[in-house]
C-alpha positions in Angstrom: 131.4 111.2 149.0 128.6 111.3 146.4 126.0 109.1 148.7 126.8 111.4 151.5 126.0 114.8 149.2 122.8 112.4 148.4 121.8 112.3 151.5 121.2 116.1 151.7 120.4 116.5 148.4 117.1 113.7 148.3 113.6 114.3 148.1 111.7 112.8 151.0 107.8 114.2 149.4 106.1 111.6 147.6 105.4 113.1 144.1 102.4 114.7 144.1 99.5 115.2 141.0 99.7 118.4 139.5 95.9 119.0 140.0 96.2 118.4 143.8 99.5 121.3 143.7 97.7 123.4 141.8 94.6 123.4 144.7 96.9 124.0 146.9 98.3 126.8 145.7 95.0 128.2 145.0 94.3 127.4 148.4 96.9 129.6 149.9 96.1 132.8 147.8 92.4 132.4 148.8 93.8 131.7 152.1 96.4 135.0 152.8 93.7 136.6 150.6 91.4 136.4 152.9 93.6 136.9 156.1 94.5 140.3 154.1 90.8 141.5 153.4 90.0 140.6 157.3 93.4 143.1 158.2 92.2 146.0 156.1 88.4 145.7 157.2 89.4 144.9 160.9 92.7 147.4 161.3 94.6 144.4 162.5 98.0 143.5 161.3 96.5 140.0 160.4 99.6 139.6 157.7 102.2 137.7 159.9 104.6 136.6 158.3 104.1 132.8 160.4 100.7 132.5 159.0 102.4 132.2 155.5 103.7 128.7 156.9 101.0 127.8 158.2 99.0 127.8 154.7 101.9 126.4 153.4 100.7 123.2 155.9 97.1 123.7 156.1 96.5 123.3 151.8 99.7 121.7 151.5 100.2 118.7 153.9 96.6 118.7 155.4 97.3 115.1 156.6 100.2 116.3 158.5 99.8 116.3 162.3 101.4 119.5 162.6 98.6 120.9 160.4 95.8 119.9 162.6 93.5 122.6 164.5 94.6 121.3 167.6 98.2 122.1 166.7 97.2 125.3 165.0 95.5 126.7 167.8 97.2 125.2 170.6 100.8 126.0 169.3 99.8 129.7 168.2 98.2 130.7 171.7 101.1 129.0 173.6 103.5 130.8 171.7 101.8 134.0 172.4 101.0 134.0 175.8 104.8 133.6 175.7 106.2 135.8 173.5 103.5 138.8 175.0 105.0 137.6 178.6 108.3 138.2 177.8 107.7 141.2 175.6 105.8 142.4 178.5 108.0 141.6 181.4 111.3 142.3 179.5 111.2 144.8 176.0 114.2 145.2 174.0 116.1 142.9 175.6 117.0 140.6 172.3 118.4 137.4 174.2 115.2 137.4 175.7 113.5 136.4 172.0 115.7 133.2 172.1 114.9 131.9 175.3 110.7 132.8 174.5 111.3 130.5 170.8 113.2 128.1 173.4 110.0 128.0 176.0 107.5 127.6 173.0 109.0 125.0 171.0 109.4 123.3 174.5 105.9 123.7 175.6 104.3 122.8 172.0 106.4 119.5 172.3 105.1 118.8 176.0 101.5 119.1 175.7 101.4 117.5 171.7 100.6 120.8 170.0 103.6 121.6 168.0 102.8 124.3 164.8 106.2 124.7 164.0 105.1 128.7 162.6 104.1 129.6 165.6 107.6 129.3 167.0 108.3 132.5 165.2 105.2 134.1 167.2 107.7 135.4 170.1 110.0 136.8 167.4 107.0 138.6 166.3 105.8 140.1 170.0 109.2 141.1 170.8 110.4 142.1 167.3 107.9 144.3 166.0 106.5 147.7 166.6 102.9 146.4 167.5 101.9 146.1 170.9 102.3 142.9 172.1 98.7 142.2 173.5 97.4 142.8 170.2 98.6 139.2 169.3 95.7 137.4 170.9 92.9 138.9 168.9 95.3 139.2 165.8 96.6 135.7 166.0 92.8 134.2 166.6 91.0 135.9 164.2 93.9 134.7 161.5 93.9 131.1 163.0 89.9 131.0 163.1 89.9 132.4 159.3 92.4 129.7 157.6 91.3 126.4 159.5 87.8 127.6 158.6 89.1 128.0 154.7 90.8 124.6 154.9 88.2 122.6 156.1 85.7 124.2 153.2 88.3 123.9 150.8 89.5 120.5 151.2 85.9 119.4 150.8 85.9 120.3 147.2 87.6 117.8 144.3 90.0 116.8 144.5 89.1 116.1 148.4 92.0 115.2 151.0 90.3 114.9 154.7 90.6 117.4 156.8 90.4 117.5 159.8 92.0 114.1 160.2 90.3 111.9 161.9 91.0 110.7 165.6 92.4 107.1 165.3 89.4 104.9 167.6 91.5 103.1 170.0 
């Protein structure tokens, strides 16, 4: 019984250096920091809450393939065309929000572009008062402004690459 409740309780992370945690940390308040100034100079509700995941992978676990801008931007604008279709074509009906997470996660897994926040994107178009088609511009401008951050930011000491580079076949 006690290597079973081991096997939920066991930390798969490699240890990190406290210097590297503490970059990444700064990373993500300069990060939503800046997401937050762009929302109150542009009007746009750029604070969603998905975005706080994916800072949590873009300063976090740069390396991770789920953290790449190709994952980032793919997964996001799948998941919104999505979730503003089905907001769109069916409002208020809840049991349409499952099937929309459903279509996304199905579609990021297809075509290699999974960001597992922006799953939560067609909770977001169907959940929330804002109207739907606001997404795009809302959902760009955000992506556009933390990759952007990321890149700069992993550049200075301690560096980690970022973007990762394509594996030459």
């Amino acid at each position: 019984m006690r290597r079973h409740i081991r096997t939920y309780t066991a930390r798969h992370e490699p240890s990190g250096q406290v210097l590297s945690n503490l970059k990444s940390g700064a990373g993500a308040v300069l990060g939503i920091g800046a997401v937050g100034g762009l929302s109150v100079a542009t009007g746009l509700p750029l604070l969603l809450a998905p975005l706080g995941a994916t800072v949590v992978l873009l300063f976090g676990q740069p390396a991770s393939p789920l953290a790449q801008p190709a994952n980032i931007f793919g997964g996001y604008l799948l998941a919104t065309v999505v979730g503003v279709a089905a907001a769109v074509l069916f409002p208020g009906l809840w049991w349409v929000a499952a099937i929309a997470v459903g279509l996304a996660i199905a579609g990021m897994l297809m075509l290699r572009i999974t960001h597992p926040p922006a799953g939560a994107v067609p909770l977001v178009a169907l959940a929330s008062p804002l109207e739907a088609t606001t997404l795009f511009p809302t959902i760009l401008i955000a992506c556009v402004s933390l990759v952007g951050l990321a890149v700069v930011h992993h550049r200075l000491p301690p560096r980690a690459q970022y973007p990762r580079q394509v594996p030459q076949d």
